[in-house]
N, C-alpha and C positions, 0 to 999 in steps of 0.2 A: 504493500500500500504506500509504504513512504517514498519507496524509489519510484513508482507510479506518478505520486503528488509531484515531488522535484522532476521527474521530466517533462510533465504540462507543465508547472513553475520556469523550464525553461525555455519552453514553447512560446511561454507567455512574454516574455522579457523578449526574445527576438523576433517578434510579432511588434514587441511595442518600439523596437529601434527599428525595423525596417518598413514598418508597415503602419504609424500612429494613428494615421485616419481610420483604417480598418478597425483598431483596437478601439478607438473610440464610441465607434457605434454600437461595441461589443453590450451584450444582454445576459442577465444571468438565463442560462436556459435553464426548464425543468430536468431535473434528476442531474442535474450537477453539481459535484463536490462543495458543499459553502465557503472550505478552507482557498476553493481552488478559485470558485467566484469572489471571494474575498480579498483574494490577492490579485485580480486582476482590477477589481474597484481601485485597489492600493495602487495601482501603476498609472491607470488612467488618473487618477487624484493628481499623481505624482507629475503625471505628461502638465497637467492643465497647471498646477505651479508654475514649473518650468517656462511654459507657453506663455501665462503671464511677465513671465521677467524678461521675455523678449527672444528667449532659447530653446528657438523650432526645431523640429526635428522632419527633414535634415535641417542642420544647423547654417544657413545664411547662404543658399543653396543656389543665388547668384550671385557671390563674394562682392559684396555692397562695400564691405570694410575694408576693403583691398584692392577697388577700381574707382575711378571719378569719372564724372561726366567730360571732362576738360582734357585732362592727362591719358597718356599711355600708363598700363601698368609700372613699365620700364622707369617713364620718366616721376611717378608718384613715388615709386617704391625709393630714386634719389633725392626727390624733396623732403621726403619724413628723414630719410637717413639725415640729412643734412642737418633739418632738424633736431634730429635726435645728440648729432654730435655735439651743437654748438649749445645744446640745455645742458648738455652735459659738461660740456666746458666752463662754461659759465657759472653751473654750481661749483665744479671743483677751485675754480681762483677764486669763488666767494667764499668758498670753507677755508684756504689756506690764508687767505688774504684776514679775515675772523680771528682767526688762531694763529698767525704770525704775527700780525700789525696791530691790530685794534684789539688783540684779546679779548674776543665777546662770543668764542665757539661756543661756550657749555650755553650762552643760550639760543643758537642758529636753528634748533630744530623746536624749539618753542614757538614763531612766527609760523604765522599761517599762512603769508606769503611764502616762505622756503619750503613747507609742506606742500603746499599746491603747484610748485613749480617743480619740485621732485615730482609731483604724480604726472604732470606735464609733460617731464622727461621721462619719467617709467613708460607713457602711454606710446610717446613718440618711438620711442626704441621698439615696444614690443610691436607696433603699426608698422614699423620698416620693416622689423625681421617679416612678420606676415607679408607683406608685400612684396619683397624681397622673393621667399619662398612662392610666391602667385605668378609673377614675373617669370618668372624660371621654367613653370611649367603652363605657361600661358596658351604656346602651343597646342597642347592637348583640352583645352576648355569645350572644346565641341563633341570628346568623344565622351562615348560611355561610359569609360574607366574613369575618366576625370573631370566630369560635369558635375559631382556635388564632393568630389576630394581635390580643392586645386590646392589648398593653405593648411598647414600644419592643425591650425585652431579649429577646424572643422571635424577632426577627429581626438582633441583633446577633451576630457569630462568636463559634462554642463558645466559645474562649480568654475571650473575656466574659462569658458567661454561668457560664462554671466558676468564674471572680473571685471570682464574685456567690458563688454557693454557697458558696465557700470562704470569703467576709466573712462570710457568717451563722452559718458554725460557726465561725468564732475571736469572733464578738463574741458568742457566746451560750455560748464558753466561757473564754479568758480575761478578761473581766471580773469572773467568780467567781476566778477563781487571785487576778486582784490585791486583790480584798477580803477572801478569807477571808487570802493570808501579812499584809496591812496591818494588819488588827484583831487578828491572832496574834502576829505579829512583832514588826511596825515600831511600832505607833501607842504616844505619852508624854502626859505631861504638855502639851507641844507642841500636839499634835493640836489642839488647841481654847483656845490661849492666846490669839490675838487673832480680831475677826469673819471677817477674808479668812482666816485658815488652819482655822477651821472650817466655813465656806462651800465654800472652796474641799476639803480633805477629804470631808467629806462630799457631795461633787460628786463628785468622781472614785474615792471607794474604797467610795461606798455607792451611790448615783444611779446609778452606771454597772450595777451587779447588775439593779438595778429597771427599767434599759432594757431588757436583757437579759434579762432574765425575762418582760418585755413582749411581747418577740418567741416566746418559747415556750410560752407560754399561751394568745394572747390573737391569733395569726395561723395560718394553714395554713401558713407551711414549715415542714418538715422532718418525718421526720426524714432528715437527710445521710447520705450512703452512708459504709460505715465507712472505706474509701480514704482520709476527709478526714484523719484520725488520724495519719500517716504524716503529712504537709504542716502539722499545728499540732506537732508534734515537731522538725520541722527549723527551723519558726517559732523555737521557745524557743529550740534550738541556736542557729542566728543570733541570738537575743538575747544569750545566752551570751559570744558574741565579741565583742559591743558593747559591753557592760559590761567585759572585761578590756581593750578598747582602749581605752575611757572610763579606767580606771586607768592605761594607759603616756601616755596622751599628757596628761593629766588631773591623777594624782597620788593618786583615790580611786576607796573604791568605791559605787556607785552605792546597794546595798543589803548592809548590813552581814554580811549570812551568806556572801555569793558571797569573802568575804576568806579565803585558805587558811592566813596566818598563824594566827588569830582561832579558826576553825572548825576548820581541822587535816582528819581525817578525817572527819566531820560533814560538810563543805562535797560531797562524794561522795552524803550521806544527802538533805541540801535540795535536790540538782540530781536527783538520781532520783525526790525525792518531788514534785516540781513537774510533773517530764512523766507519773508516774503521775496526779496530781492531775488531769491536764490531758485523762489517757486517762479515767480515772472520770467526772469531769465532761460528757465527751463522750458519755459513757454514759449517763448521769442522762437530760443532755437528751433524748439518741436515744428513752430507753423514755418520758418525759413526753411529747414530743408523739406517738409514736406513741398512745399510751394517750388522748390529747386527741382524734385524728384518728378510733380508735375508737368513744370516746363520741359523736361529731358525726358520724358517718357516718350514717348515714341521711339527718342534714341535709345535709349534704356531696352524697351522691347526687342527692336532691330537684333542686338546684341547681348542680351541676357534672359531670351527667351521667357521674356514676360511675366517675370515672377518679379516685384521688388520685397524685398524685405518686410518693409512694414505694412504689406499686404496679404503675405503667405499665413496660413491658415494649420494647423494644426490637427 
């Protein structure tokens, strides 16, 4: 009986990676095991999770995240690279330059500007290598073999590939939070007194927009399923407690508004208007590239065999 149950169990499971839609419409039939309907409830549960966080199955099945309406695969996979190299450069002279000259490393990973420009550059990297890896085998995009396997990520587990999703809407949307509060807020006389703190400024509170707005132009993802909204909310929250543990263990505050002395009631007005800020912004993006994926639809069809992303169906 048990070895019966585990072989429908695994009936079940390659039914539900090769086949979803089928599985979907699946029914308990009469005189069917409970444990065995039970467990395919469980899997279907589990598809429509998934499907909610944006991760179809197949997973992105005309590599949206790895082609643009504008660029060759070729020529996209060396923008991100490039991309990727000079975020990364940029954070490394900001870490040495911290901790050689100005001695202020122990608190670089406190700012929520160097957190979001590190995810910035994590995003940027892992987008090359995929694209990279799409590029390569681009050739083969028409056959059989290689019409829903062109990119490493399409065969790696949901839990990674939802990552991925979830990097592209936090770098496509807090890097606007941190330039518009920077050039509202923060920025003095400072901002531009010597060459490294204007390099480095305008590196991280204006560049980082321009990457970012890179991605929403000027490629096929998105748009993110609205689920993402929820998960950049608790992002800020957890930034939230980083900053006030930056101040107990620390002595400051990272960003002069988060001070309750200072701000009083007001400090209530800047934390609600940051995660509004954060939901609008989400929003902007969502209708730009949908409205982008629109106008290039047709081209899109021509070449991607009429599936976009944010329309595929589970």
């Amino acid at each position: 009986m048990t070895i019966r149950f585990v072989c429908q169990l695994r009936t079940i499971v390659i039914d539900y990676v090769s086949q979803p839609v089928a599985l979907s419409r699946w029914r308990c039939v009469p005189g069917s095991a409970p444990h065995v309907a039970k467990a395919r409830l469980t899997i279907v549960a589990a598809m429509t999770v998934w499907t909610a966080l944006g991760v179809h199955t197949p997973f992105d099945p005309t590599c949206t995240l790895v082609t643009s309406h504008v660029f060759s695969p070729g020529t996209l996979a060396g923008i991100r690279l490039a991309l990727a190299i000079y975020s990364l450069v940029a954070l490394i002279v900001n870490i040495v330059w911290q901790a050689v000259v100005v001695d202020t490393i122990d608190s670089f990973f406190s700012y929520f500007t160097n957190l979001t420009y590190i995810g910035l550059c994590s995003y940027m990297w892992a987008s090359s290598v995929q694209t990279i890896a799409y590029a390569l085998h681009v050739r083969r995009f028409h056959t059989d073999s290689g019409a829903q396997r062109e990119y490493p990520l399409q065969r790696w587990p949901r839990i990674l590939q939802f990552l991925h999703l979830l990097l592209w809407s936090t770098v496509t949307t807090f890097p606007f939070i941190v330039t518009i509060v920077y050039w509202v807020l923060l920025a003095s006389s400072e901002t531009f007194a010597t060459r490294y703190s204007s390099w480095n400024n305008l590196t991280v509170h204006a560049m980082n927009s321009a990457f970012a707005l890179f991605e929403v132009l000027f490629t096929r993802a998105g748009p993110m399923p609205w689920t993402h909204i929820p998960f950049l909310i608790l992002l800020l929250g957890g930034y939230l407690g980083v900053a006030y543990i930056t101040y107990a263990t620390q002595g400051f505050y990272t960003y002069s508004f988060l001070n309750p002395k200072k701000q009083g009631a007001l400090l209530a007005a800047y934390i609600v208007g940051i995660a509004a800020a954060a939901v609008i912004l989400f929003t902007v993006v969502w209708c730009i590239t949908w409205v982008r994926n629109r106008i290039w639809k047709k081209d899109a069809s021509e070449k991607y065999d009429q599936v976009l992303m944010g329309e595929f169906k589970a």
